[in-house]
N, C-alpha and C positions, 0 to 999 in steps of 0.2 A: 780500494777504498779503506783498507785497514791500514787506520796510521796510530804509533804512538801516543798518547798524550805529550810526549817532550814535542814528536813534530807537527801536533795540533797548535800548541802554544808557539814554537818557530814560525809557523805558515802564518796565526795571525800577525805573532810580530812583523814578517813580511808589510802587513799590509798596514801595521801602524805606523813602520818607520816611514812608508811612502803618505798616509795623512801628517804627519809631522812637519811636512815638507809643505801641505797649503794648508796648514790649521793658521790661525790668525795669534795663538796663545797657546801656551805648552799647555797640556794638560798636566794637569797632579792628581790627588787622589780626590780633591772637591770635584774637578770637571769628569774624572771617571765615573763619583758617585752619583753626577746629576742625568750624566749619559746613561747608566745602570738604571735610576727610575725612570725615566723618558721610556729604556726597553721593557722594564715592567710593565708602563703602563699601557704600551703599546701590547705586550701578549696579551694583557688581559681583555686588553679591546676583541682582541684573537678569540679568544677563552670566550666570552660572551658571545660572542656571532655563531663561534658552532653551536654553543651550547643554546641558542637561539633566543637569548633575553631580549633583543633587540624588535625593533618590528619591522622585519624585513618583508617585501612582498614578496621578492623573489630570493631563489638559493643565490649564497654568494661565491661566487667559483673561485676557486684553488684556496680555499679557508685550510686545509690542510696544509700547504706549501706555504703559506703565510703563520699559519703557527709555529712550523720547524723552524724558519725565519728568524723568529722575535726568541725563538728559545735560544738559538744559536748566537745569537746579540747578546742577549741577556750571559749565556757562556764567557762571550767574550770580553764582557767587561768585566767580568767578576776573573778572568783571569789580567785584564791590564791593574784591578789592583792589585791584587796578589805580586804583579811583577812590579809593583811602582813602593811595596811595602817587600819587597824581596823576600814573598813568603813561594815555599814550594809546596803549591797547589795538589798537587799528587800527592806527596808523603799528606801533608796534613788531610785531604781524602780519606785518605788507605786510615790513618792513625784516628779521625773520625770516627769512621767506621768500627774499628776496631774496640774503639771505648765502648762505642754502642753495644757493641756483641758482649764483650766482659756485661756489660753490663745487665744485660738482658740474660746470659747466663747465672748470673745472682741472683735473681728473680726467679729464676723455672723453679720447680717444684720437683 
């Protein structure tokens, strides 16, 4: 189960090149974006059920495996933009992250 980030990004491409083949319309970066809030909105629906806002009568089963789900979505279109704006998703991660820390090391005391 330990894969790279390069062969996380590969595997989905796998599965975008085969939707490309019955999507109706290429996607760009508007139909990534609007796919990306559609998964948002769906974790959140995720997010509110565990978190029990809703007024369920009964538990709702596999709320766990439906959250991993929607996050993993949510991953993955945040990496078709990154590939459709040919940014590398890793480096700028890691380079992120990195600001943060300088940055936060400025601060300490």
């Amino acid at each position: 189960m330990d894969k790279t980030f390069k062969e996380l990004v590969d595997m989905y491409m796998g599965i975008v090149k085969r939707f490309n083949k019955i999507e109706l319309k290429e996607w760009h970066a508007e139909g990534c974006m609007i796919e990306l809030m559609k998964q948002v909105g769906e974790l959140s629906k995720w997010v509110m059920i565990k978190e029990k806002y809703y007024a369920l009568t009964d538990e709702v089963p596999d709320v766990d495996i439906h959250l991993a789900n929607e996050m993993a979505d949510v991953i993955a279109q945040i990496i078709r933009i990154a590939l459709v704006y040919d940014i590398d998703l890793e480096k700028a991660f890691i380079e992120a992250r990195e600001d943060e820390k300088r940055y936060l090391e400025s601060r300490e005391v």
